[in-house]
C-alpha positions in Angstrom: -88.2 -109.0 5.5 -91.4 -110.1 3.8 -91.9 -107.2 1.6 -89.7 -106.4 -1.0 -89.0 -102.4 -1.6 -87.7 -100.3 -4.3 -85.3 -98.9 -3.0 -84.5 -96.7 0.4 -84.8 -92.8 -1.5 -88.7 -94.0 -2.9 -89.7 -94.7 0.5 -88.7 -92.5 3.3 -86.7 -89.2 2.7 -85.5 -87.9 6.5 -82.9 -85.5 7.5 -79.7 -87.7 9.6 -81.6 -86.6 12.8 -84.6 -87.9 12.1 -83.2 -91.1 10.6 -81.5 -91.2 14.1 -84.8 -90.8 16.0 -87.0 -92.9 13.3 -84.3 -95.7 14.4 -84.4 -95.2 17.7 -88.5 -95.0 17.8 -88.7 -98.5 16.4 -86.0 -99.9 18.7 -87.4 -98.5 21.5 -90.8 -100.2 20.6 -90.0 -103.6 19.9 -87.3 -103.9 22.8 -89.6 -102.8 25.6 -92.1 -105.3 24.1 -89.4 -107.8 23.7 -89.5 -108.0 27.5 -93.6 -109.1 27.1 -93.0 -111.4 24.7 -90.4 -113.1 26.8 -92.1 -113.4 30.4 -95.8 -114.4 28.9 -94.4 -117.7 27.7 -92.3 -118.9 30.8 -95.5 -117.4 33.1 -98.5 -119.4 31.7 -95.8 -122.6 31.7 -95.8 -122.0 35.6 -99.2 -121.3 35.9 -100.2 -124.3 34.0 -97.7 -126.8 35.7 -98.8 -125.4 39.2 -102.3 -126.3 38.4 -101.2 -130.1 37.7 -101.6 -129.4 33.7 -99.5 -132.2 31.6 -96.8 -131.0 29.6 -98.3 -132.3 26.5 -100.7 -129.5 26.8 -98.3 -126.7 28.3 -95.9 -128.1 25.2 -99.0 -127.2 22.7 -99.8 -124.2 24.6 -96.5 -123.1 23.8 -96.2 -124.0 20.5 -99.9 -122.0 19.5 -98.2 -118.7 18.4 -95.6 -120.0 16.2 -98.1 -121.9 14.4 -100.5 -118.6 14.5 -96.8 -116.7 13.1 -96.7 -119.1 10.1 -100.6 -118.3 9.2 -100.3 -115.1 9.6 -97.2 -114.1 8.2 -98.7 -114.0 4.7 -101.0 -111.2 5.8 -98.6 -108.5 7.3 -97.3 -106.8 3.7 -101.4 -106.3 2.9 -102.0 -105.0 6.2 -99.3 -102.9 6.6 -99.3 -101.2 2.9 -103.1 -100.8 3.8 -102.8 -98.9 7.2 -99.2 -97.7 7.0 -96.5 -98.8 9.7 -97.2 -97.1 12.6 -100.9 -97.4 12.7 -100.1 -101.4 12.3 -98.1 -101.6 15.1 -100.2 -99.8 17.4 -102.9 -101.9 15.9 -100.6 -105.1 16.9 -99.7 -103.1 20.2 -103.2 -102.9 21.3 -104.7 -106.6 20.6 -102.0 -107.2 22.5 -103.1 -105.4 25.7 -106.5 -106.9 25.1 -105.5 -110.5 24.8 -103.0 -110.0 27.7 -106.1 -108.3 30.2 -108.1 -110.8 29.2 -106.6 -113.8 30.0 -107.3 -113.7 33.9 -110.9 -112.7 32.7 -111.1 -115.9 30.8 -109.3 -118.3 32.7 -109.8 -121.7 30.7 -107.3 -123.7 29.3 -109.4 -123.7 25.9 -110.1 -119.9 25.9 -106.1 -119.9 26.6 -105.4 -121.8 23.8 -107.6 -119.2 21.6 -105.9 -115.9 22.9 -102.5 -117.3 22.9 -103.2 -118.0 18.9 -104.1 -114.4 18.9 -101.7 -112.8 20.5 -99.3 -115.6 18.2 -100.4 -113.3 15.2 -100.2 -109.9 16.9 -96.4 -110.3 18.4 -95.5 -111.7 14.5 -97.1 -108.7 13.1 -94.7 -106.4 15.3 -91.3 -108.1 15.3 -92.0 -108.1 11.1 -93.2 -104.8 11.2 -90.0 -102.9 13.1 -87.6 -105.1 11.5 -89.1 -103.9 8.6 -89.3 -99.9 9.4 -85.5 -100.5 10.9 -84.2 -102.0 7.3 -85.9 -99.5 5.1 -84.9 -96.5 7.4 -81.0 -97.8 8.3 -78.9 -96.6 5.9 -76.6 -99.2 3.5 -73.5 -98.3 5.4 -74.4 -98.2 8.8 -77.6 -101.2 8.1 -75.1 -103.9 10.1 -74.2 -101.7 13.0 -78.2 -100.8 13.5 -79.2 -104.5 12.8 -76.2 -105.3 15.9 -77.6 -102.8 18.0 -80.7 -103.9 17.8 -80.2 -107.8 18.1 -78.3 -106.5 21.4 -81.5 -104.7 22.6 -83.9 -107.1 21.9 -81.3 -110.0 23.5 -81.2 -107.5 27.0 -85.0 -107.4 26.9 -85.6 -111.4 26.7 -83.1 -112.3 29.0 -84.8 -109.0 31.2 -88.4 -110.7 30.9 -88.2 -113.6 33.1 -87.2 -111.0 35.7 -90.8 -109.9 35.8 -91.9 -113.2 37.2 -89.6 -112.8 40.8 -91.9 -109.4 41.3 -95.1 -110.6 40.0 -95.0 -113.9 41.0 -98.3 -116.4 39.1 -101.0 -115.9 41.1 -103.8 -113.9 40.3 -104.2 -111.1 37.9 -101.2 -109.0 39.1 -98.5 -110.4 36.9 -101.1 -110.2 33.5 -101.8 -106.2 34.8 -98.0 -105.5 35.0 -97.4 -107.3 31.5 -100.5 -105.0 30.0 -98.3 -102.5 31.6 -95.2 -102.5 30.0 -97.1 -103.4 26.7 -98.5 -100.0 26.9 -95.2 -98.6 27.6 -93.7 -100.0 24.5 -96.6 -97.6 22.2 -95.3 -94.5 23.9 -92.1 -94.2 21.8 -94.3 -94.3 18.4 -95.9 -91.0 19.2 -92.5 -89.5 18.5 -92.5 -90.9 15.2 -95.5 -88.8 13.4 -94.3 -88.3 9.9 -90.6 -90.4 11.2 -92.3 -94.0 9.5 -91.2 -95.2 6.1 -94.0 -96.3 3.8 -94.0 -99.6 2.6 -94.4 -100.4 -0.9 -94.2 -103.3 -3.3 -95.5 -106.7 -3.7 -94.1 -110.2 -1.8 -91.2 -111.5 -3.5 -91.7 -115.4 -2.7 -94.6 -116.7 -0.5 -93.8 -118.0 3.8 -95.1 -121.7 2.5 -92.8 -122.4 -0.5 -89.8 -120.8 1.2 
C-alpha cells in the first residue's frame, strides 16, 4: 500500500454488514477486471505475431505498462485523496474502456505502443486503489483471511482470461468489444458502494524510486 493511514476507526466507520458488502464491492471490482487485464496482454502478443511482428517489439509492447506502473505509481495517493476512492476507480475503470475501444480504431503499432502505456497507468491505478480500500476496510483479525480470498479471486480471474481468446478469437474488433465489455461489468459492483468507500488520508511513507 502506497499510502500510509492513521489508523482503520479515522477512516471508515461501517456497521459488520457493510464492511461485508464494502469488501465484497472492491473484490468484485478488481476480480472481474482481473480477467481484462489478463486476456489484453496474451491477445495483442497473438495479434502481433500473426502479422509477422518480431518479438523484440511484442517483448517491448509487453513490457509498456509495467514501465507506465513505475511512473505512475507516485501519483495514485494525490489522485485518490483528491477525488476519493471510488470516483478514482471509475475514473481508472473508464480510460480503460476508452483505451481498450480504441485500439481497433487506431490500429498502428506506434499508436499501440501509446495506449498500451496508458492503459499501463490506468490498470496500476486500480489494482492500488482496491488493495488499498480492501486493507483499510478489512478488519485486523480477519485482514489475512480477506487478503486470501482475494488473492484466490483475482488468481481464478487471470487464469479465466485467456479463456476469452477461444470465443473471441484476434481478428477484428470483436474480441477488443467483448474486453470493453466485461470492463464495464467490473464498474457495476461500485454503485453498491455509495457511502461503503473508506477515505484515504495521510501522506507517502517512502517514495516507489528509493524503495
Amino acid at each position: 500500500m502506497i499510502c500510509r493511514e492513521r489508523s482503520l476507526a479515522e477512516t471508515v466507520v461501517l456497521s459488520a454488514a457493510e464492511r461485508r458488502q464494502s469488501l465484497s464491492v472492491a473484490i468484485a471490482c478488481i476480480t472481474v477486471f482481473g480477467i481484462t487485464v489478463a486476456v489484453t496482454s496474451p491477445l495483442i502478443s497473438l495479434i502481433l505475431e500473426a502479422r509477422g511482428v518480431s518479438g523484440t517489439v511484442i517483448g517491448a509492447m509487453a513490457a509498456v505498462p509495467a514501465v507506465s506502473l513505475l511512473l505512475t505509481n507516485p501519483l495514485i495517493p494525490l489522485a485518490v485523496r483528491k477525488v476519493g476512492l471510488r470516483r478514482f476507480l471509475y475514473s481508472c475503470i473508464a480510460l480503460q474502456l476508452v483505451l481498450t475501444l480504441l485500439m481497433p480504431v487506431f490500429d498502428h503499432i506506434v499508436a499501440w505502443f501509446i495506449l498500451r502505456a496508458l492503459a499501463g497507468a490506468a490498470v496500476n491505478g486500480l489494482f492500488v486503489a482496491s488493495e488499498t480500500w480492501i486493507n483499510l476496510v478489512a478488519e485486523e483479525r480477519s485482514r489475512g483471511r480477506v487478503l486470501a480470498f482475494y488473492g484466490m479471486a483475482l488468481s481464478a480471474s487471470f487464469a479465466a482470461g485467456p479463456l476469452l481468446i477461444t470465443v473471441t478469437g484476434i481478428e477484428g474488433p470483436l474480441p477488443f468489444c467483448v474486453i470493453a465489455g466485461t470492463i464495464f461489468l467490473a464498474g457495476l459492483p461500485l454503485f453498491m458502494a455509495r457511502g461503503l468507500s473508506p477515505v484515504v488520508q495521510g501522506t507517502a511513507s517512502f517514495g516507489v524510486f528509493s524503495f
